[in-house]
C-alpha positions as CSV (number, residue, x, y, z in Angstrom):
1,X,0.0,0.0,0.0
2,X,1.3,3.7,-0.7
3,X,1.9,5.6,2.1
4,X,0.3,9.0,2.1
5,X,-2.5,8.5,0.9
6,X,-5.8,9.1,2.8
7,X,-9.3,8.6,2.1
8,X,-12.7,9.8,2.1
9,X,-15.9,8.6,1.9
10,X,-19.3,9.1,1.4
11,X,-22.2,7.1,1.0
12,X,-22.5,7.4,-2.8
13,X,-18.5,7.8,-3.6
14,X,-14.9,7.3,-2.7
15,X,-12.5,9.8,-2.8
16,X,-8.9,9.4,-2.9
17,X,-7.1,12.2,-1.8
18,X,-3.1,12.4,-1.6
19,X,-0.3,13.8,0.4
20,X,-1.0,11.8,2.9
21,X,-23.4,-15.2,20.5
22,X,-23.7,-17.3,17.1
23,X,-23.7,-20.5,17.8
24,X,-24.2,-24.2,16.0
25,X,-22.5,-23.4,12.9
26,X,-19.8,-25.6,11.1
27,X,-17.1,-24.7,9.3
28,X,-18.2,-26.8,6.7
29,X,-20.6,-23.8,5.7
30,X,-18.1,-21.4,4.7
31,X,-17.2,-23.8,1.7
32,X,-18.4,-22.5,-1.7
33,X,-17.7,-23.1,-5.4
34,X,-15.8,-19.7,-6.5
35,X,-13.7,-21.2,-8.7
36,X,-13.7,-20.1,-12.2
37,X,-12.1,-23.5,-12.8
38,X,-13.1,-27.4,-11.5
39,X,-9.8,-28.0,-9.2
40,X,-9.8,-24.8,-7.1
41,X,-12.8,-24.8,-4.4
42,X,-12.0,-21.1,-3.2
43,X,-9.8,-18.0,-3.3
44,X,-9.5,-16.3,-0.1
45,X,-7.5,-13.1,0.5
46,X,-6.0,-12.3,3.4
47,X,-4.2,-8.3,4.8
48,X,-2.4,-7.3,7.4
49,X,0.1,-10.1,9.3
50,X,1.0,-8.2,12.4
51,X,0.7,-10.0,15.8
52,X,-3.0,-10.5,15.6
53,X,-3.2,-11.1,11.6
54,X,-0.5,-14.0,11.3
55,X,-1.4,-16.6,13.9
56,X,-5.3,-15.8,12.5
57,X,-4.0,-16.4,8.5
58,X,-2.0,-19.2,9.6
59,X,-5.4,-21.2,11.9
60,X,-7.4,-20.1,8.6
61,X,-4.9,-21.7,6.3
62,X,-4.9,-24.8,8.3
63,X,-8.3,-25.5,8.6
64,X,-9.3,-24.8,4.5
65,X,-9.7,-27.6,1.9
66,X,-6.5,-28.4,1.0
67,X,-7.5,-26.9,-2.6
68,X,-8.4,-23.5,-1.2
69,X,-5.9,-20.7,-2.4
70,X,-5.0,-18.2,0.4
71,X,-3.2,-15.0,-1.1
72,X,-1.8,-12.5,1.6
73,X,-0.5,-9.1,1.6
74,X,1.1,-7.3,4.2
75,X,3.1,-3.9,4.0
76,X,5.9,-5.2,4.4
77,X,7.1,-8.3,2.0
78,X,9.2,-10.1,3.8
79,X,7.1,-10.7,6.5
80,X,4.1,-11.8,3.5
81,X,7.0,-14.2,1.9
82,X,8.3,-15.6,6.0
83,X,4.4,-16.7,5.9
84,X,4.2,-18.4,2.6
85,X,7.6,-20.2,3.4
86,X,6.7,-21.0,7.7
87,X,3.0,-21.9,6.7
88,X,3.8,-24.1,3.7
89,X,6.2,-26.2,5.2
90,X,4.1,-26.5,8.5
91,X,1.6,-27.8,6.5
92,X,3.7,-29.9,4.7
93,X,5.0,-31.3,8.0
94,X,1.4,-31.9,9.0
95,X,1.1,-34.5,5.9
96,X,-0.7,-31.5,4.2
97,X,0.2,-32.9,0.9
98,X,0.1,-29.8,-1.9
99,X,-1.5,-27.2,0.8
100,X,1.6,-25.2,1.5
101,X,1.9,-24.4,-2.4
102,X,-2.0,-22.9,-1.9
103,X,-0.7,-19.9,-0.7
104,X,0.0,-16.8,-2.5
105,X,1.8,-13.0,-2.0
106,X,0.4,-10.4,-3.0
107,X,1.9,-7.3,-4.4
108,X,-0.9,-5.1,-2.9
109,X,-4.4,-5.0,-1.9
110,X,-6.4,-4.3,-5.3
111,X,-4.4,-7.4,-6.9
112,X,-5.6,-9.4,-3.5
113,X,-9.3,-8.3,-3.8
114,X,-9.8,-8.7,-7.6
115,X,-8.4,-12.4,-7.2
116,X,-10.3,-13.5,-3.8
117,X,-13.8,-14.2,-2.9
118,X,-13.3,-13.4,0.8
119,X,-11.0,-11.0,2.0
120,X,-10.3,-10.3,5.8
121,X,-8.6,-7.1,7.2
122,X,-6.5,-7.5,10.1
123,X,-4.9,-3.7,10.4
124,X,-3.9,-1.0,13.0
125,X,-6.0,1.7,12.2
126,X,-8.3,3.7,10.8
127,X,-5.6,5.4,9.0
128,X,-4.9,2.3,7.9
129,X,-8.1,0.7,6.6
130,X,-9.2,3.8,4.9
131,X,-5.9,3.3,2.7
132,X,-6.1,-0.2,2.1
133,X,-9.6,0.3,0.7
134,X,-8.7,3.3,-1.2
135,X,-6.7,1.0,-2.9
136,X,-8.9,-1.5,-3.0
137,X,-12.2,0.2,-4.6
138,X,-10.3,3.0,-6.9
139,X,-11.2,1.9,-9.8
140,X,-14.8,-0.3,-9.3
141,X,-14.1,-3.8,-8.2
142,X,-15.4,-5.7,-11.2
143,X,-18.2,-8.6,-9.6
144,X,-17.5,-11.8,-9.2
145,X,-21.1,-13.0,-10.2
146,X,-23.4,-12.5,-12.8
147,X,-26.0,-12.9,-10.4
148,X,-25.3,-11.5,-6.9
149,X,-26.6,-12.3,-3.6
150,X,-25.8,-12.6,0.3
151,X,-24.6,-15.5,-0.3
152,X,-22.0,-15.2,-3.3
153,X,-20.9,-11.6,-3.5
154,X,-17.8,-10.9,-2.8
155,X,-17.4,-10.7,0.8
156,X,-15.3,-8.2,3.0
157,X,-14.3,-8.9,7.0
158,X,-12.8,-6.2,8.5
159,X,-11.6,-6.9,12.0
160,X,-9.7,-4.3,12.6
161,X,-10.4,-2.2,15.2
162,X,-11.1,1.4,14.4
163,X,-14.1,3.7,14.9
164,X,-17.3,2.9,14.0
165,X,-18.1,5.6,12.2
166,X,-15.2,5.4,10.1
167,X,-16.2,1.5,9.4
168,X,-19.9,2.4,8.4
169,X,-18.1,4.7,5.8
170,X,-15.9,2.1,4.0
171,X,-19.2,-0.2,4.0
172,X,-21.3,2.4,2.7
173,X,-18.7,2.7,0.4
174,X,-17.8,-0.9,-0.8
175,X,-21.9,-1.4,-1.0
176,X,-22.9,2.1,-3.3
177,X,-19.7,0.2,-5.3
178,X,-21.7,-2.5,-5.9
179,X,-18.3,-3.7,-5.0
180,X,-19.3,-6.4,-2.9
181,X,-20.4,-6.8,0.9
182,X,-18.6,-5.5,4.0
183,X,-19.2,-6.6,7.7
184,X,-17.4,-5.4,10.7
185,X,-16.0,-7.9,13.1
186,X,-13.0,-7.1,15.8
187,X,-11.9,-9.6,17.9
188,X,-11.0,-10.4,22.0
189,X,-8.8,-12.7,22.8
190,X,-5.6,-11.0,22.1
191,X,-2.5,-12.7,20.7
192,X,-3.0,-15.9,23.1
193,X,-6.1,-16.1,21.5
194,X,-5.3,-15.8,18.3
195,X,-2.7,-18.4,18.7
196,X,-5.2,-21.4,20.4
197,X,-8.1,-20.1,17.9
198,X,-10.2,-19.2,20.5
199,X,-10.8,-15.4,20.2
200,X,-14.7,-14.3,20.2
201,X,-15.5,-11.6,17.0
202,X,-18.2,-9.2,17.4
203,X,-20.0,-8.9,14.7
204,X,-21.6,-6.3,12.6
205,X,-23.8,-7.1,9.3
206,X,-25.4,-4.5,7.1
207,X,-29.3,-4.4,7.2
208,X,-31.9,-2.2,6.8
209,X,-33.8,-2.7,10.5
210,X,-30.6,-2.7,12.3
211,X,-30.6,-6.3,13.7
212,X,-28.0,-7.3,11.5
213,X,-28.6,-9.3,7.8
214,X,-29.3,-12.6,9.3
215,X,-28.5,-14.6,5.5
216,X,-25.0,-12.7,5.6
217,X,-24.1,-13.6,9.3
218,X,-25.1,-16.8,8.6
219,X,-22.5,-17.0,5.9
220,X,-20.3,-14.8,8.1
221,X,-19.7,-16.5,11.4
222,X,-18.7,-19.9,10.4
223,X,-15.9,-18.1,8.5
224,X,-14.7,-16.3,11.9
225,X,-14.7,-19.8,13.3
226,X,-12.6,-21.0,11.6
227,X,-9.9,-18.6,13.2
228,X,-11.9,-18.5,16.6
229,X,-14.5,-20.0,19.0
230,X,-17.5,-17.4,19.0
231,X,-18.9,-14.9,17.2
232,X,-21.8,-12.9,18.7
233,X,-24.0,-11.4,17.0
234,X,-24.0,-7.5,17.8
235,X,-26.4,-5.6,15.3
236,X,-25.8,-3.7,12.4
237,X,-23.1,-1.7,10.7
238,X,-20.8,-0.7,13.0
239,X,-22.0,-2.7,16.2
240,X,-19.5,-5.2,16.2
241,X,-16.9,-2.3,16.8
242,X,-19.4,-0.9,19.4
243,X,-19.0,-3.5,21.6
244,X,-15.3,-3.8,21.0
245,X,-14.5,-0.5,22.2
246,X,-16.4,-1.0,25.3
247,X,-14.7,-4.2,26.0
248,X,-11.2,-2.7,25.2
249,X,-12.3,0.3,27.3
250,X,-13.0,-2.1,30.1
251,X,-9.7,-4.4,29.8
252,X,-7.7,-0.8,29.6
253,X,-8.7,0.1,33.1
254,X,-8.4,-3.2,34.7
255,X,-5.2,-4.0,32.6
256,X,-3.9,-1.2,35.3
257,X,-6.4,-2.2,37.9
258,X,-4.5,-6.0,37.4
259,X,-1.1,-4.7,37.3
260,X,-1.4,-2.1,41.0
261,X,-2.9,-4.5,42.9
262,X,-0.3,-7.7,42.0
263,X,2.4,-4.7,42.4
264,X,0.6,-3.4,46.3
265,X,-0.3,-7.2,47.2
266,X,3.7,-8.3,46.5
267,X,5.4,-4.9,48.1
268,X,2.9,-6.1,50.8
269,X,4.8,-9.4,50.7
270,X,2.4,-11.8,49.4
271,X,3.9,-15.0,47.2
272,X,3.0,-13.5,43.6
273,X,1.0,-16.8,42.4
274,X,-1.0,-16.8,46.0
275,X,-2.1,-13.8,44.9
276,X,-2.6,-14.6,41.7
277,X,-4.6,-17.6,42.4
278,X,-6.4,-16.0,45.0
279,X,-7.4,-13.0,42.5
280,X,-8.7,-15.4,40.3
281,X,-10.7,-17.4,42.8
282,X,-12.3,-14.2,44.3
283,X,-14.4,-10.9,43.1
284,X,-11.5,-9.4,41.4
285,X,-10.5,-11.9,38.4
286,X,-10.7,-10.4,35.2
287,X,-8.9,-11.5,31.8
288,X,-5.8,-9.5,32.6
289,X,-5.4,-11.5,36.0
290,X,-6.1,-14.6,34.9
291,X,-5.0,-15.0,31.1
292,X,-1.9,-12.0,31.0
293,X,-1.2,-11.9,34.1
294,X,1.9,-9.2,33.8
295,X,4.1,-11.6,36.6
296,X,5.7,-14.4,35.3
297,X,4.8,-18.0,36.1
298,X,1.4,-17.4,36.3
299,X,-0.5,-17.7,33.1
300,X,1.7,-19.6,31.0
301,X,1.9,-18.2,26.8
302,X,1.4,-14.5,28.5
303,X,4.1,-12.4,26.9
304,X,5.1,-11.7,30.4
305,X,7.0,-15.0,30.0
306,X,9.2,-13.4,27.3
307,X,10.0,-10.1,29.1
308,X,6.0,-8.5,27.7
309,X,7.5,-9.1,24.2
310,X,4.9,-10.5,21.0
311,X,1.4,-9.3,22.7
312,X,-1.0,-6.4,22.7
313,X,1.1,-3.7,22.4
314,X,0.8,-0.5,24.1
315,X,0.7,1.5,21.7
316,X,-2.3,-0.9,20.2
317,X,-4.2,-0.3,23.8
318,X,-4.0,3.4,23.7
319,X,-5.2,3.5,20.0
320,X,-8.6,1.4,21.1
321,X,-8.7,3.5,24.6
322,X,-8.8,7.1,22.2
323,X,-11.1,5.1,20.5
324,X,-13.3,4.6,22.3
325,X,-12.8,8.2,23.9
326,X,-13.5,9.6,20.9
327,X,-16.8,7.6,20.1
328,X,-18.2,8.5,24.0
329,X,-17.1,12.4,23.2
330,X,-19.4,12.1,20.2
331,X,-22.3,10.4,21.9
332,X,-22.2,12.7,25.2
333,X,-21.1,9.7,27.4
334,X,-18.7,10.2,30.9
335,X,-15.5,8.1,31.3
336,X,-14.7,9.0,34.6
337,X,-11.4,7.1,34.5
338,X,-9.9,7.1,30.6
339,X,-7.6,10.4,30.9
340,X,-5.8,9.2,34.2
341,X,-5.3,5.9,31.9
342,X,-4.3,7.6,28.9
343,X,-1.8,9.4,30.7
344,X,-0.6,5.9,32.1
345,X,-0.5,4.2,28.8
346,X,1.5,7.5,27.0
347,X,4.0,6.8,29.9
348,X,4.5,3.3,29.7
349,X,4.7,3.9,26.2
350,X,7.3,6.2,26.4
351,X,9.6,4.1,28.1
352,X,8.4,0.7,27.1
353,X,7.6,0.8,23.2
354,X,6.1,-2.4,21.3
355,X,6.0,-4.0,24.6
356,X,2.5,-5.9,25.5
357,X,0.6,-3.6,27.6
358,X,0.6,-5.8,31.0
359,X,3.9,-4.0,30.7
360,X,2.8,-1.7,32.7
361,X,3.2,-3.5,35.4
362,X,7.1,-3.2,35.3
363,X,6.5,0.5,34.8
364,X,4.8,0.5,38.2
365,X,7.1,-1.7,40.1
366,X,10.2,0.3,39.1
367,X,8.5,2.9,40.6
368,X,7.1,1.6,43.9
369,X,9.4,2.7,47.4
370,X,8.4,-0.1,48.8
371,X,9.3,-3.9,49.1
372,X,9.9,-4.1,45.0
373,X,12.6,-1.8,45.3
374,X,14.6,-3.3,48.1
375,X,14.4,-6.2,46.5
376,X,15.5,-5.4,43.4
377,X,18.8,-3.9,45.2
378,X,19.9,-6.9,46.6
């Protein structure tokens, strides 16, 4: 993708401006004949490999017929070409005869879309969707279909997490296009998640009563599962990202909530996994306490187990915190405690860049006068 470029939209047009739960489904359902030719099942297309976007390419790889095609893009190359080469011979390892030569780079995202039937966004930001899909839609998509439906058009996942508003944008935009059909559907379950397969997607269909298009989530949510365990069900365009930012908005605060109180219990001069486990058996477990837990040898894959390095980043947690900042500014809503965590998260950033955000945690312990400190003198 180019940098500098930035995007507009509108419900009739795009402009390109530059200097710049569901439950009971099968996977079995997200199988359909594409193919322009007999021996290919499916094209899928898959953008943006970050921390999030690889483990979730790599689960969706693994669990497509093996005569699926899966063509990925990501800004940078060599990270799209380490995929092609790790996920080919994993699969190969597997007994995957053929499967990891079903996998394609692309050179950008308008070669990816005219050549898939599916494509799924995994980006940072809004910045960064709006850009992809600038590409993407500049000129009209062709269709993929003579005849087009919920069930055949070209379909678009974004699970990104941005702004809502932004998203109902791009899909107003993809569907005045007649370029296809767009849902929103971020995800919880952070890199762990995305590893095991088990993240939940909140989901966001088009309709015109605002439930949701309940053919198009059909088709929708056995998709997600294949690179997850749930998908609920949230509303229309936009809700799934709705619910995301409240979540994230939630797991921001007790992310901090998680990391003073292991940091008071163990000045204090409790055990660290007493705590812990006593945390997590009482009123206070949450996600952070129990699955990234920011002390290590306590939840075992947390990133605090390789010094807070290949998780959520910081930076990633402020971005959805101003989200969701932003979206309760617009709406007239309080958030009593999201500045005082801004101001943490811009801190810890500061010091601890590209770290997972449980990082903070370290920020406050180098900090404390108490028992941490002594200790860490000896």
């Amino acid at each position: 993708m180019r940098a500098g470029v930035s995007i507009r939209f509108s419900p009739s047009r795009l402009c390109m401006i530059g200097n710049g739960g569901l439950t009971g489904f099968t996977a079995s359902a997200a199988r359909r004949n594409f193919s322009a030719t007999p021996s290919t099942w499916a094209t899928w297309g898959f953008i943006g490999l970050g921390h999030m976007g690889y483990p979730m390419a790599q689960n969706l790889r693994a669990k497509l017929p093996e005569s699926d095609i899966l063509i990925v893009h990501d800004q940078n190359r060599k990270v799209s070409q380490k995929f092609k080469e790790e996920v080919g011979i994993a699969a190969a390892g597997a007994g995957a005869k053929g499967k990891g030569n079903a996998i394609e780079v692309s050179d950008g995202p308008r070669d990816l879309a005219e050549k898939s039937d599916v494509i799924i966004t995994v980006l940072p930001g809004p910045s960064h969707v709006k850009s992809v899909f600038g590409h993407i839609l500049h000129p009209r998509l062709p269709p993929i279909s003579e005849t087009i439906s919920a069930e055949n058009d070209r379909l678009f996942i974004d699970c990104s997490t941005i702004d809502p508003t932004s998203s109902t944008e791009i899909a107003n935009a993809v569907h005045s296009s007649s370029s296809g059909r767009f849902v929103d559907a971020p995800m919880s379950g952070g890199v762990i998640g995305a590893r095991a397969s088990t993240l939940t997607f909140m989901l966001g269909c088009p309709s015109h009563n605002g439930n949701g298009d309940g053919k198009l989530s059909n088709r929708v949510a056995p998709i997600l599962q294949l690179m997850g365990s749930k998908v609920v069900l949230m509303g229309g365009s936009g809700m799934g990202l709705a619910g995301k930012l409240a979540n994230n908005y939630l797991l921001a605060i007790s992310n901090i909530a998680t990391a003073e109180a292991m940091n008071l219990g163990v000045v204090l001069g409790l055990d660290p996994v007493q705590l812990a486990n006593l945390i997590n058996e009482s009123s206070g477990q949450c996600w952070a306490s129990k699955n990234n837990n920011p002390i290590k040898g306590i939840s075992p894959g947390a990133p605090a187990e390789r010094d807070f390095e290949g998780g959520f980043t910081v930076g990633l947690m402020k971005k959805d915190l101003g989200l969701a900042m932003k979206a309760a500014k617009e709406h007239g809503v309080e958030l009593e405690l999201a500045r005082r965590a801004e101001d943490v998260y811009e801190d810890v950033e500061d010091e601890y860049a590209g770290k997972d955000f449980s990082v903070v945690y370290k920020w406050l312990e180098e900090r404390s006068t108490g028992g941490n400190q002594s200790r860490r003198g000896r």
